[in-house]
DOFIVO-66569 format. One record per residue (C-alpha): residue in three letters; x, y, z. Coordinates in steps of 0.2 Angstrom, whole numbers, plus 5000, padded with zeros to 4 digits. Layout:
N
REC	ALA	X	Y	Z
...
This chain:
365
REC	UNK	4417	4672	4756
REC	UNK	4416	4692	4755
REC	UNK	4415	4705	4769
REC	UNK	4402	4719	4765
REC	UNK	4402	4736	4771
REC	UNK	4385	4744	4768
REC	UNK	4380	4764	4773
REC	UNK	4362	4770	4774
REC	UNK	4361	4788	4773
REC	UNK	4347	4798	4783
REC	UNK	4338	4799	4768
REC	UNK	4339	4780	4764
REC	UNK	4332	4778	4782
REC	UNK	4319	4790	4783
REC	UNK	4310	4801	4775
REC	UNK	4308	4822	4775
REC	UNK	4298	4820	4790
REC	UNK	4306	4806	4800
REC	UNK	4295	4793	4797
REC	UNK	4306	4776	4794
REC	UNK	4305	4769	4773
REC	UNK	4301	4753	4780
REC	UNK	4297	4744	4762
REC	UNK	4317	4753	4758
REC	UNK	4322	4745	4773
REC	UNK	4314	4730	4773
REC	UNK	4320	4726	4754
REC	UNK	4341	4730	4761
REC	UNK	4338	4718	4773
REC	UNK	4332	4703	4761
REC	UNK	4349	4706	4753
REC	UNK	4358	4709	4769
REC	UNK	4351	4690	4772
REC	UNK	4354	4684	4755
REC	UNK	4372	4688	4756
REC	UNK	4372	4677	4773
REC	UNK	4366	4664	4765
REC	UNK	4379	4663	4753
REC	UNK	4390	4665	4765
REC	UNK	4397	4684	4766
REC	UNK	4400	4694	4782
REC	UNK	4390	4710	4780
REC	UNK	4392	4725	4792
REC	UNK	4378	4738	4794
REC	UNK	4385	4757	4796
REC	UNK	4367	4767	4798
REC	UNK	4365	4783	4799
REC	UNK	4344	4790	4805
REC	UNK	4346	4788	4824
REC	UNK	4342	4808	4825
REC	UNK	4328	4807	4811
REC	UNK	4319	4794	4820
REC	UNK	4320	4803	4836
REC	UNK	4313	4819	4827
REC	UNK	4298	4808	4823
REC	UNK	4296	4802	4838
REC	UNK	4297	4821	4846
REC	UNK	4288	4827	4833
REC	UNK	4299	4840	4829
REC	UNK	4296	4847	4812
REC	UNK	4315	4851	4806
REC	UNK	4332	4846	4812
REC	UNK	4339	4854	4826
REC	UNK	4356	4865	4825
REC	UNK	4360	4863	4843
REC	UNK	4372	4850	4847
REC	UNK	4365	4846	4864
REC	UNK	4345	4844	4853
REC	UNK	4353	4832	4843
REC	UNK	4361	4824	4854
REC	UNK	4344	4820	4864
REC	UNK	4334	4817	4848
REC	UNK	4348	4804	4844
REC	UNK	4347	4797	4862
REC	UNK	4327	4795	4859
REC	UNK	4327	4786	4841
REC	UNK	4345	4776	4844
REC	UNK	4337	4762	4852
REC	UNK	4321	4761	4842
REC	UNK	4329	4760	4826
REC	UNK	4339	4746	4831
REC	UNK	4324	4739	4836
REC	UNK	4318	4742	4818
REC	UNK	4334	4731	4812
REC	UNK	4333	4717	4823
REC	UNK	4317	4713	4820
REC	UNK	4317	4714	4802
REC	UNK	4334	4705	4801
REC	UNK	4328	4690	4813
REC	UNK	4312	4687	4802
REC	UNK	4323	4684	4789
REC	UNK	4335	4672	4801
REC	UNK	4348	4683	4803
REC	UNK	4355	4691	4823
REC	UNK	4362	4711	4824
REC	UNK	4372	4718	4837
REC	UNK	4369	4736	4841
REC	UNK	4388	4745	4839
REC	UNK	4389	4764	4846
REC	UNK	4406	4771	4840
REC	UNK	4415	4788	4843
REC	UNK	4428	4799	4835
REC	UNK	4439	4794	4853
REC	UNK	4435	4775	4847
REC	UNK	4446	4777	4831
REC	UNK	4457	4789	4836
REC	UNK	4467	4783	4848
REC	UNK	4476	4765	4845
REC	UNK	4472	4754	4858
REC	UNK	4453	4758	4856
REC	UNK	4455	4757	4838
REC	UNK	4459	4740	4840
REC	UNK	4450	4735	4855
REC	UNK	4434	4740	4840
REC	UNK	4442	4730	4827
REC	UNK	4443	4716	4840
REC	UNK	4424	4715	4843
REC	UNK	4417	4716	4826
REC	UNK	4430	4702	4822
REC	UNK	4419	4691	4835
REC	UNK	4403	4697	4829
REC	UNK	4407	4692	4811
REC	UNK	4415	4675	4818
REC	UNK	4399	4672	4827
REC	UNK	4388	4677	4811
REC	UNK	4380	4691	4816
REC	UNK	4377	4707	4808
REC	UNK	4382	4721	4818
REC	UNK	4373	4737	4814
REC	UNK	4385	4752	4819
REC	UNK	4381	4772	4820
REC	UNK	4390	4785	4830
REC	UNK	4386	4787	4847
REC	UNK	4378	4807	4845
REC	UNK	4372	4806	4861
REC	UNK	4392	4808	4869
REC	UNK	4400	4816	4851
REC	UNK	4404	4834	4850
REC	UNK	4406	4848	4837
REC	UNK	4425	4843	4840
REC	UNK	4425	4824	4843
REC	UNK	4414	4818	4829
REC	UNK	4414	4809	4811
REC	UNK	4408	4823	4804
REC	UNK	4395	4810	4795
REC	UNK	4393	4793	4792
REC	UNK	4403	4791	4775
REC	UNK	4419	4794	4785
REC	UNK	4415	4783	4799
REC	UNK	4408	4769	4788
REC	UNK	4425	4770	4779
REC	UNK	4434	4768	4793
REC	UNK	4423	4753	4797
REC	UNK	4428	4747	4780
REC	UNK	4446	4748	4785
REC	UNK	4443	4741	4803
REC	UNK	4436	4722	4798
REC	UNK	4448	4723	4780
REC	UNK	4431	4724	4771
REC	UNK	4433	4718	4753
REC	UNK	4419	4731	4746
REC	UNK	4411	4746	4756
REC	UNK	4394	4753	4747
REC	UNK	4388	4770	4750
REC	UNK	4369	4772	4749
REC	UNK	4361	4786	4743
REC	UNK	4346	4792	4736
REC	UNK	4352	4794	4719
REC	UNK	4361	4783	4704
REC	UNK	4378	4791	4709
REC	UNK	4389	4803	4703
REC	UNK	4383	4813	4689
REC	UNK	4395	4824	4677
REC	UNK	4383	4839	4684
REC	UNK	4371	4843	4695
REC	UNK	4353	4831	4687
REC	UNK	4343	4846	4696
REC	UNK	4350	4859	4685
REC	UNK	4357	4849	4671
REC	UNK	4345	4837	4662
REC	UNK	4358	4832	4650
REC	UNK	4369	4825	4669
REC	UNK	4374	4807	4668
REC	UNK	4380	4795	4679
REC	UNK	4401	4794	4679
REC	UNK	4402	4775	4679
REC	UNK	4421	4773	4687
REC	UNK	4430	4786	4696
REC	UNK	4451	4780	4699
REC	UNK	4457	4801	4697
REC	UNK	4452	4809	4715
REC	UNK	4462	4825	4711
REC	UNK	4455	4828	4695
REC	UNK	4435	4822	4700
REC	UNK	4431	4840	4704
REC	UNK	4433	4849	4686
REC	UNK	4420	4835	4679
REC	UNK	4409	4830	4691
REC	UNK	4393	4834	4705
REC	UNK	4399	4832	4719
REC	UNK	4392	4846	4729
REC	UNK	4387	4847	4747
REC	UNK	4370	4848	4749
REC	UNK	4362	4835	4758
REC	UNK	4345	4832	4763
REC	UNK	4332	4839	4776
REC	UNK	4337	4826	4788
REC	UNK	4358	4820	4783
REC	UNK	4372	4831	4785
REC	UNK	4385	4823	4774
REC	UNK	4383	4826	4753
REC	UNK	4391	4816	4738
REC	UNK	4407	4825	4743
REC	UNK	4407	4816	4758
REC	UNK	4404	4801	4750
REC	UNK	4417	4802	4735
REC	UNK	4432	4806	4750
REC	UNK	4424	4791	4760
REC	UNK	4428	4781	4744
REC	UNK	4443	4788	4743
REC	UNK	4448	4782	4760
REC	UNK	4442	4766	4758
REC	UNK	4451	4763	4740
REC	UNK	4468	4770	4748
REC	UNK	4466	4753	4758
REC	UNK	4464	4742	4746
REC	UNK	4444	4741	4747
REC	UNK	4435	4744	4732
REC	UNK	4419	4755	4736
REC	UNK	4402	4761	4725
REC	UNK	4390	4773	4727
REC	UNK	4372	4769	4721
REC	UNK	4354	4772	4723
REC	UNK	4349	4764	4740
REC	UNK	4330	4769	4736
REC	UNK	4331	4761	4717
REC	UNK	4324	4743	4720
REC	UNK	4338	4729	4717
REC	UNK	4352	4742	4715
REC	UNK	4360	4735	4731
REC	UNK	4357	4717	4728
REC	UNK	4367	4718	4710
REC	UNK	4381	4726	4717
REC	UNK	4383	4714	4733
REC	UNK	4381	4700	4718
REC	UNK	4393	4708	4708
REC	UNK	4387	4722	4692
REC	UNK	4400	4733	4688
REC	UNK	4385	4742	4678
REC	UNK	4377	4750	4693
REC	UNK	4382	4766	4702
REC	UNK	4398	4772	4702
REC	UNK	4412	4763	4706
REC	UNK	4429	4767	4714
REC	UNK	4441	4753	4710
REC	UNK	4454	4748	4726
REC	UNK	4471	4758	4722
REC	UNK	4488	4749	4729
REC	UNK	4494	4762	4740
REC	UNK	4504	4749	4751
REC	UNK	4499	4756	4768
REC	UNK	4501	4746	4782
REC	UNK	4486	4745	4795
REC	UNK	4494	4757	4805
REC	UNK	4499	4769	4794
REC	UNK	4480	4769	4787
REC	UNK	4475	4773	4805
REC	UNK	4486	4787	4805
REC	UNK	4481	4795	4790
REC	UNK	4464	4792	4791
REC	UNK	4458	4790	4812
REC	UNK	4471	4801	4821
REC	UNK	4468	4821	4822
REC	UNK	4482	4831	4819
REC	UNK	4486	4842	4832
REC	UNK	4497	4854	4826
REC	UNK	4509	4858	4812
REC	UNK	4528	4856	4809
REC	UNK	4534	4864	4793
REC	UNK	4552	4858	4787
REC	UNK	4565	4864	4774
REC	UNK	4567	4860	4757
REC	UNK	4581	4848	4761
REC	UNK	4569	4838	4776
REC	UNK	4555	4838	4763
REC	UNK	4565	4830	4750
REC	UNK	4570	4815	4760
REC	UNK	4553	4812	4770
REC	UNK	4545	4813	4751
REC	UNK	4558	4804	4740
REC	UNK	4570	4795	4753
REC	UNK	4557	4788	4765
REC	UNK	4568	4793	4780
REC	UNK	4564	4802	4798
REC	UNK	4563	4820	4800
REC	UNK	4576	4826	4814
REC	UNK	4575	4844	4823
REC	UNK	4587	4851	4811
REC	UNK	4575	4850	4796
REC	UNK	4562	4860	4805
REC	UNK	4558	4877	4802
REC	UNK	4541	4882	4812
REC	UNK	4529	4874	4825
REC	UNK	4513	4879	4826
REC	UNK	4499	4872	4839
REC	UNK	4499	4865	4857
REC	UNK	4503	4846	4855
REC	UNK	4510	4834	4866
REC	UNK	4522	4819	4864
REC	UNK	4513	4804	4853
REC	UNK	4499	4816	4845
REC	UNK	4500	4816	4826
REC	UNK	4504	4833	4819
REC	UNK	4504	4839	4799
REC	UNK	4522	4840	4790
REC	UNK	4523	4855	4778
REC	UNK	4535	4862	4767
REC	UNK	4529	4882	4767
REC	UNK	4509	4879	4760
REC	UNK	4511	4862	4752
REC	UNK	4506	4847	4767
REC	UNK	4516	4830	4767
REC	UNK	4511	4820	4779
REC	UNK	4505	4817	4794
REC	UNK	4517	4810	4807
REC	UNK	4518	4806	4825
REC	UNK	4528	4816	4834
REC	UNK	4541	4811	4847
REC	UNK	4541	4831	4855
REC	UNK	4529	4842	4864
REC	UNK	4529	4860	4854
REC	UNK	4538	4867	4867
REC	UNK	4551	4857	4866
REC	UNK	4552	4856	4847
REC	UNK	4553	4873	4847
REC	UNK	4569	4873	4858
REC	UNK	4578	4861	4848
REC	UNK	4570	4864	4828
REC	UNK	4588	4869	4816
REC	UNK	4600	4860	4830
REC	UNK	4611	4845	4823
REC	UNK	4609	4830	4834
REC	UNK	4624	4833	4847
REC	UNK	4617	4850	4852
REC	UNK	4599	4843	4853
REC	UNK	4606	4829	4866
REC	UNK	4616	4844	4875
REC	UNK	4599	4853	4875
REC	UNK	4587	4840	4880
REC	UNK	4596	4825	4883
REC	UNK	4584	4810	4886
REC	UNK	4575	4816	4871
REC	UNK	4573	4804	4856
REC	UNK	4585	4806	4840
REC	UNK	4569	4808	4828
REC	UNK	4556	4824	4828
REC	UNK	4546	4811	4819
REC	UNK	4553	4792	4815
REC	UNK	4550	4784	4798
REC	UNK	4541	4771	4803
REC	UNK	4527	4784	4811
REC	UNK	4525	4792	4794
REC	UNK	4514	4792	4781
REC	UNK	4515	4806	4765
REC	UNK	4498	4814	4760
């Protein structure tokens, strides 16, 4: 048995003008169902909530304004559940409407409070059928787009493949608008090096606001967990069904990489907003980097932000980021206490913990 992680762009769902691709939707579903018949656990990530509501209004472009989107979403959330459900349960298959937020996945115990639910769904055979909840999500507390929050998804239920649908084959080695000659890169396992030979612009649709680069980073994510992810056509008939069943000859494919993250530590890099920034000497950067140890107040140089106790803050030595860390100070007390040896941080502060940031509450970039 496999768990599959499957995200439908705005594009996949709809069309320029909002009207639902039913026949598109309609032929996911017979996989999404031919998958539970063999047995697989297949969560739904969908993006189109908004585009569905534009149709519905009858507005003629997206809107800019967060709170327009946010009641456009509010109008078209419900109906295209609707639109899964009933399509999933003629093929003899139940859904679950999910509604996440940034706040879900940031912070731990509703991180695995999420994590806890989809569990049961997937034990109870359903299919749950998640977007972000755009109706509560701000410019500040948001995914961003779909890819990232499908990624996290990936990473919440252990998924063993996450597939990004788009509306074309995958990346291509340039732009196929401008370059005739562009063709499909078949596997990608070099993230630093994609840009210098591949599309992966930012421009999205008329409806979407994520683009291939979204994607290739949600991949990214996904593989730095163990999960193996593809990008294909989701318009392309049977391209989803060959990939669920296996091809390795269809989109492009990011092969899992063996990071050796812990849960945890995946939610840190990944879920948790940094804060602030703590930038450390050359001596703290080479034991964080190469020793694995904690960073104490003596190996800081600088603070910069507004953070509390237990936010996660970036660790940089001058322009070069580390990690990300939790941090056991608020800035202003980091501030007071960054260059002292441990005797004079006790004398200064003296229920404070021995760590700035503890090894175990770590993870390098």
């Amino acid at each position: 048995m496999a768990r599959h992680v499957i995200k439908l762009g705005s594009g996949i769902v709809a069309s320029d003008d909002g009207a639902l691709r039913a026949d598109v939707l309609a032929g996911i579903c017979d996989e999404i169902a031919a998958r539970r018949r063999a047995g697989d656990d297949v969560v739904v990530v969908s993006s189109g909530a908004i585009a569905r509501g534009m149709q519905i209004l009858g507005l003629t472009s997206r809107p800019t304004a967060i709170e327009d989107l946010q009641a456009a979403s509010a109008v078209g959330q419900g109906r295209l559940f609707r639109f899964y459900d009933e399509l999933l349960a003629d093929r003899g298959v139940g859904a679950a409407q999910v509604l996440l937020t940034f706040f879900d996945l940031s912070h731990r115990s509703h991180y695995l409070n999420a994590r806890q639910t989809l569990r049961r769904l997937l034990q109870w055979g359903l299919v749950p059928v998640i977007n972000e909840n755009d109706t509560t999500a701000t410019d500040e507390i948001s995914f961003g787009d779909n890819d990232f929050l499908a990624a996290q998804v990936a990473i919440l239920v252990e998924a063993d493949q996450l597939v990004l649908l788009t509306g074309v084959d995958g990346v291509f080695t340039a732009d196929p608008r401008t370059h005739p000659d562009a063709r499909v890169v078949g596997e990608i396992t070099d993230f630093d090096d994609l840009e210098s030979h591949a599309a992966i612009g930012d421009s999205t649709s008329a409806l979407g606001s994520g683009g291939m680069r979204s994607k290739v980073v949600a991949a990214e994510m996904a593989t730095a967990a163990g999960i193996p992810a593809v990008i294909c056509n989701g318009l392309r008939h049977q391209a989803l069904g060959r990939v669920l069943a296996g091809a390795t000859d269809e989109g492009t494919s990011f092969p899992a990489r063996a990071l050796g993250y812990s849960s945890f530590k995946l939610w840190l890099r990944y879920a948790k907003p940094s804060r602030g920034t703590v930038a450390v000497d050359a001596g703290a950067a080479r034991a964080l980097r190469d020793g694995g140890t904690s960073l104490l107040p003596v190996g800081v140089v600088g603070v910069s932000g507004d953070f509390g106790s237990g936010d996660a803050v970036e660790v940089r030595e001058g322009a070069r980021l580390l990690g990300k860390g939790i941090v056991n100070y608020a800035a202003p007390e980091l501030r007071r206490v960054m260059g002292l040896q441990s005797p004079q941080v006790r004398e200064v502060l003296p229920r404070s913990a021995e760590e700035a940031i503890h090894r175990d509450y770590f993870v390098l970039a």
